[in-house]
C-alpha positions as CSV (number, residue, x, y, z in Angstrom):
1,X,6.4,-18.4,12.0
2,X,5.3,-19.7,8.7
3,X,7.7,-20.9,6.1
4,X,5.9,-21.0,2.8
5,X,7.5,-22.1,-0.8
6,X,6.1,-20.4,-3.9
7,X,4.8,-22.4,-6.1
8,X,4.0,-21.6,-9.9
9,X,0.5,-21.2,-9.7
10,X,1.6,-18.1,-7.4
11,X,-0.7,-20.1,-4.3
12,X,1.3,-20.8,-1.4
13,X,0.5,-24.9,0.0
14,X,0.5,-25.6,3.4
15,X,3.4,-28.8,2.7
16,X,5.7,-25.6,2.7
17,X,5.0,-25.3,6.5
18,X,6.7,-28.6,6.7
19,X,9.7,-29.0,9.4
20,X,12.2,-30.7,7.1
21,X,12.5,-29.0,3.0
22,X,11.3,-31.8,0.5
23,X,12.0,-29.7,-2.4
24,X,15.2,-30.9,-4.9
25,X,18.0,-29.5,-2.9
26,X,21.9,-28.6,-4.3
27,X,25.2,-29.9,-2.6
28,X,27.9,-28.1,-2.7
29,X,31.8,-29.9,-1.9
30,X,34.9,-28.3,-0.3
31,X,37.7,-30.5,0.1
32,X,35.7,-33.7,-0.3
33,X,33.4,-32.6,2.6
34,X,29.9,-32.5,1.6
35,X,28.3,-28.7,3.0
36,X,24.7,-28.8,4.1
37,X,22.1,-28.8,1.1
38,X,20.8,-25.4,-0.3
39,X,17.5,-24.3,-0.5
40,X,16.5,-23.7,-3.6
41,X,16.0,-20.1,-4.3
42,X,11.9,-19.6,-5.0
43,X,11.7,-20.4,-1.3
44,X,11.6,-18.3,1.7
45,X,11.1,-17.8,5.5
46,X,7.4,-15.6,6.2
47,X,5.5,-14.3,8.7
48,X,2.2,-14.7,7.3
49,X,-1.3,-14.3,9.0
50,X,-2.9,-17.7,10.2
51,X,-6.6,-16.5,8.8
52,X,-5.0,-15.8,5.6
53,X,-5.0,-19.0,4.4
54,X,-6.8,-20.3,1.6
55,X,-9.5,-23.0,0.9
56,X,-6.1,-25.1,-0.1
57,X,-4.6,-24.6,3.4
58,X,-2.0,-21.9,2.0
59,X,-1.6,-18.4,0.6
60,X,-2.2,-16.9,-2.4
61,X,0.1,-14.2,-3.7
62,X,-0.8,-12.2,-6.6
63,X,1.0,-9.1,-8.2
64,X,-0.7,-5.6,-7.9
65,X,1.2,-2.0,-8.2
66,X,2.4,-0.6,-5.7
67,X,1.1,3.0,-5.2
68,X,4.3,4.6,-4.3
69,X,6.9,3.2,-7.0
70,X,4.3,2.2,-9.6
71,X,6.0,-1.2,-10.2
72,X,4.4,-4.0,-9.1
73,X,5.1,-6.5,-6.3
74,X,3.8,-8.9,-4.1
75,X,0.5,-9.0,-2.0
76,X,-1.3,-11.9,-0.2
77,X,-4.9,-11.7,-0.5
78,X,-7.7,-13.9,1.9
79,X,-10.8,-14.3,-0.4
80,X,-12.5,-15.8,3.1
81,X,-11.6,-12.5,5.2
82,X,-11.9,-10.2,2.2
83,X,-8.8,-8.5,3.3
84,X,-5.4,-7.9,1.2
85,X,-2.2,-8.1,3.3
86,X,0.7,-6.1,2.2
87,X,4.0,-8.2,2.0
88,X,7.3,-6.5,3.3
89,X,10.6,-8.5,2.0
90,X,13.1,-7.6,5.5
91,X,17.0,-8.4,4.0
92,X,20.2,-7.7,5.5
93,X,23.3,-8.4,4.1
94,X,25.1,-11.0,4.6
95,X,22.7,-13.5,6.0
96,X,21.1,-17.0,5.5
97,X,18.7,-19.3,7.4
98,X,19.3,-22.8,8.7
99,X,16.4,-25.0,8.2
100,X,17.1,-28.4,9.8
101,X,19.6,-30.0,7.6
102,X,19.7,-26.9,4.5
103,X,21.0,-23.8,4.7
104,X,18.1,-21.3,2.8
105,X,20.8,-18.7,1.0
106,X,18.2,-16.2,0.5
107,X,18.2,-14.6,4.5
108,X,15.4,-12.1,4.0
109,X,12.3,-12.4,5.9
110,X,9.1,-12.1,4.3
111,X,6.2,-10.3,7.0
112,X,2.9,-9.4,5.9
113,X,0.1,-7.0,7.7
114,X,-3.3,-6.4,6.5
115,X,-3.8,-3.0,4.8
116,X,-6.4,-0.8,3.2
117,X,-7.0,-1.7,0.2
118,X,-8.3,2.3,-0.8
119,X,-4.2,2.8,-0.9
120,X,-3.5,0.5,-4.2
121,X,-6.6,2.3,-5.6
122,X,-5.1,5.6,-5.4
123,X,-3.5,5.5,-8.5
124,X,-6.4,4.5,-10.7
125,X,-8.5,7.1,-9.2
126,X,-5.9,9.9,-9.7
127,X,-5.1,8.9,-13.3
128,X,-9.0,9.0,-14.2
129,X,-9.2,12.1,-12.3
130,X,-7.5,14.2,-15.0
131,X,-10.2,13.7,-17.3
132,X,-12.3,15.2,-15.0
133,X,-15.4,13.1,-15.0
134,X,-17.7,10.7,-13.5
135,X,-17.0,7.4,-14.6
136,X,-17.6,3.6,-13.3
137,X,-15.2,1.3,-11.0
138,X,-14.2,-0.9,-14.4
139,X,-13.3,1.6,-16.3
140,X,-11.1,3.4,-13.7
141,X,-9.3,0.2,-12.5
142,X,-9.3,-1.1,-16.3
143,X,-5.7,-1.4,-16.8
144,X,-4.1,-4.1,-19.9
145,X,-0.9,-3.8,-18.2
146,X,-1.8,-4.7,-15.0
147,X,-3.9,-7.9,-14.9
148,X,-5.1,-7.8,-11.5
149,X,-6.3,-4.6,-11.0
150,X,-10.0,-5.1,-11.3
151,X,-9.5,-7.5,-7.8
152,X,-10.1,-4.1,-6.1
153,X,-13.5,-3.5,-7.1
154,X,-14.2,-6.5,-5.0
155,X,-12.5,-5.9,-2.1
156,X,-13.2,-2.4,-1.5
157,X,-16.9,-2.2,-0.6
158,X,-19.1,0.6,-1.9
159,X,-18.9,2.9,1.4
160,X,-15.2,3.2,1.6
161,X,-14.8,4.0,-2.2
162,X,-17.5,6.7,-1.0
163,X,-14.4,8.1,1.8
164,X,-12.0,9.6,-1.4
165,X,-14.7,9.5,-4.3
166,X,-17.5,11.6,-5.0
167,X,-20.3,9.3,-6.2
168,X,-23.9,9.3,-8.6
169,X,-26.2,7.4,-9.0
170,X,-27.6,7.3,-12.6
171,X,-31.0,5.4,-13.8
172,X,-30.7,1.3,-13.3
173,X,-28.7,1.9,-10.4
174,X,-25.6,2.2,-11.9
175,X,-22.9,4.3,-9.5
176,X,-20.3,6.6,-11.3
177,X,-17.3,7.8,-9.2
178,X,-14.8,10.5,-9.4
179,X,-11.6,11.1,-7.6
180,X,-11.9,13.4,-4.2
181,X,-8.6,15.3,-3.4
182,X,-10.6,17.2,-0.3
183,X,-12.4,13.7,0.5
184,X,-8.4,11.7,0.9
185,X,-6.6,14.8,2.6
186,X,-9.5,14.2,5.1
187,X,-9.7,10.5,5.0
188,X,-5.6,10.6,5.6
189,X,-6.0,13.2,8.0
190,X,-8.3,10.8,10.6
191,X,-5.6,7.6,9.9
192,X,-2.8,9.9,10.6
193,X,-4.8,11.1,14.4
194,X,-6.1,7.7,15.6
195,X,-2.7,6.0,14.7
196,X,-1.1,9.4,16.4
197,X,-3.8,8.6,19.5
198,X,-2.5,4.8,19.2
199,X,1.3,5.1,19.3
200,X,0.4,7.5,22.1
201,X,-1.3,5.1,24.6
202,X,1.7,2.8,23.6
203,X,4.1,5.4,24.9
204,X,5.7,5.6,21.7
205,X,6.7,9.2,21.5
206,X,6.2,11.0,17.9
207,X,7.0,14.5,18.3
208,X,9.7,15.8,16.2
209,X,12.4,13.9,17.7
210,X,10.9,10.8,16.3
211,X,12.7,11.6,12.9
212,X,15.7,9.8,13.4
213,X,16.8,5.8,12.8
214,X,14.6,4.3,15.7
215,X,11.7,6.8,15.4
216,X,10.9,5.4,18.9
217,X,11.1,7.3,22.6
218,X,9.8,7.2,26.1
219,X,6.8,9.6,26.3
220,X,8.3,11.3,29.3
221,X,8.7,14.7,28.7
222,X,7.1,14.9,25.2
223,X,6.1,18.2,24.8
224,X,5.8,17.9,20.7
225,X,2.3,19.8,19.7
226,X,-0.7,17.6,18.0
227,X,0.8,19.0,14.7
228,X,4.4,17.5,15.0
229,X,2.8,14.4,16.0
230,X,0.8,14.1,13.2
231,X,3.4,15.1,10.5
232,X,5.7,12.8,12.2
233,X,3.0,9.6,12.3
234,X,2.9,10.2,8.6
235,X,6.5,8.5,7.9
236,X,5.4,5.7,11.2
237,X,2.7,4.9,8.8
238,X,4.7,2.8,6.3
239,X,6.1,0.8,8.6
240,X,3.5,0.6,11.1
241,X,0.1,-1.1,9.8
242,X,-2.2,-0.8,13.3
243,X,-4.9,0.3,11.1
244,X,-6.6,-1.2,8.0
């Protein structure tokens, strides 16, 4: 487990793998008894992916939206491994971590998985889609609001734009996309059946019973059809990231 501090730049340094907290720390006194030192509260406890790291020897974080609430929010990208890494913030009420001598107030746990990066595309694609035409990779991902959104034109290569866009060429080798909805029901489809064929071999059962708080069962006896498995591997997929 990693334990990374953010740091303004929004680059994570590996001094925040450290086993002791050098960061300015608060006291707090009760009864003239001095409590352990807090944390301060830009740091937190991670899970993060050893081949992530960057040329600095720790993570970079940068903002980009999310596709399902259109806000934005954290991701860690590896310009080495090309990859983006989706960061899930785990919190339960009331809790804290005890790191050597602090106590780190802020108990959530920070894990991070790689992900496709077509998924955070989605939305530019659909918005340009209502115009109805062929246009390029910068101007569909050309947002002011949103200053990282042209980081995806890099790190989705030109074949797997090609799995939810239709695509031209035009003279001087210039290629001019256009939003698929046949292309991503198909391109979801095949996730949704190799993660169903995953879970499977995992005896993970994901037939209709799998709808509940666990979402997790012993094969024996699963007699859901490929269907149910498939519709139900479609709410497993947020929180399982097998596939990228």
């Amino acid at each position: 487990m990693k334990r990374s501090t953010r740091a303004s730049s929004r680059s994570l340094s590996s001094e925040g793998d450290s086993s002791s907290v050098e960061k300015k720390t608060t006291y707090q006194k009760k009864k003239g008894k001095k409590l352990p030192p807090l944390c301060e509260p830009t740091q937190w406890v991670a899970i993060l992916p050893e081949g992530a790291k960057n040329s600095r020897g720790g993570y970079t974080f940068i903002p980009l939206v999310d596709p399902k609430t259109g806000s934005e929010r954290q991701y860690v990208i590896s310009e080495e491994k090309h990859q983006i890494y989706e960061a899930q913030k785990c919190s339960d009420e009331p809790r804290s971590w005890l790191i050597g001598d602090t106590v780190q107030t802020d108990g959530s746990l920070l894990i991070s998985n790689p992900m496709d990066p077509l998924f955070l595309a989605l939305p530019y694609l659909t918005k340009a889609a209502k115009a109805g035409k062929f246009t390029t990779l910068e101007a569909i991902l050309d947002d002011p609001t949103r200053g990282n959104s042209s980081l995806l034109e890099q790190y989705v290569s030109s074949e797997q734009w090609r799995h939810i866009c239709d695509v031209k060429e035009l003279p001087g080798e210039v290629f001019v996309y256009r939003y698929s909805q046949p292309k991503t029901i198909n391109w979801l489809r095949k996730k949704v059946e190799a993660l169903s064929a995953e879970l499977q071999s995992q005896n993970v059962h994901v037939g209709s019973g799998s709808v509940s708080a666990t979402l997790v069962k012993s094969l024996k006896n699963n007699s859901a059809s490929k269907g149910e498995r498939n519709l139900n591997c479609c709410i497993l997929y947020k929180i399982t990231v097998l596939l990228s």
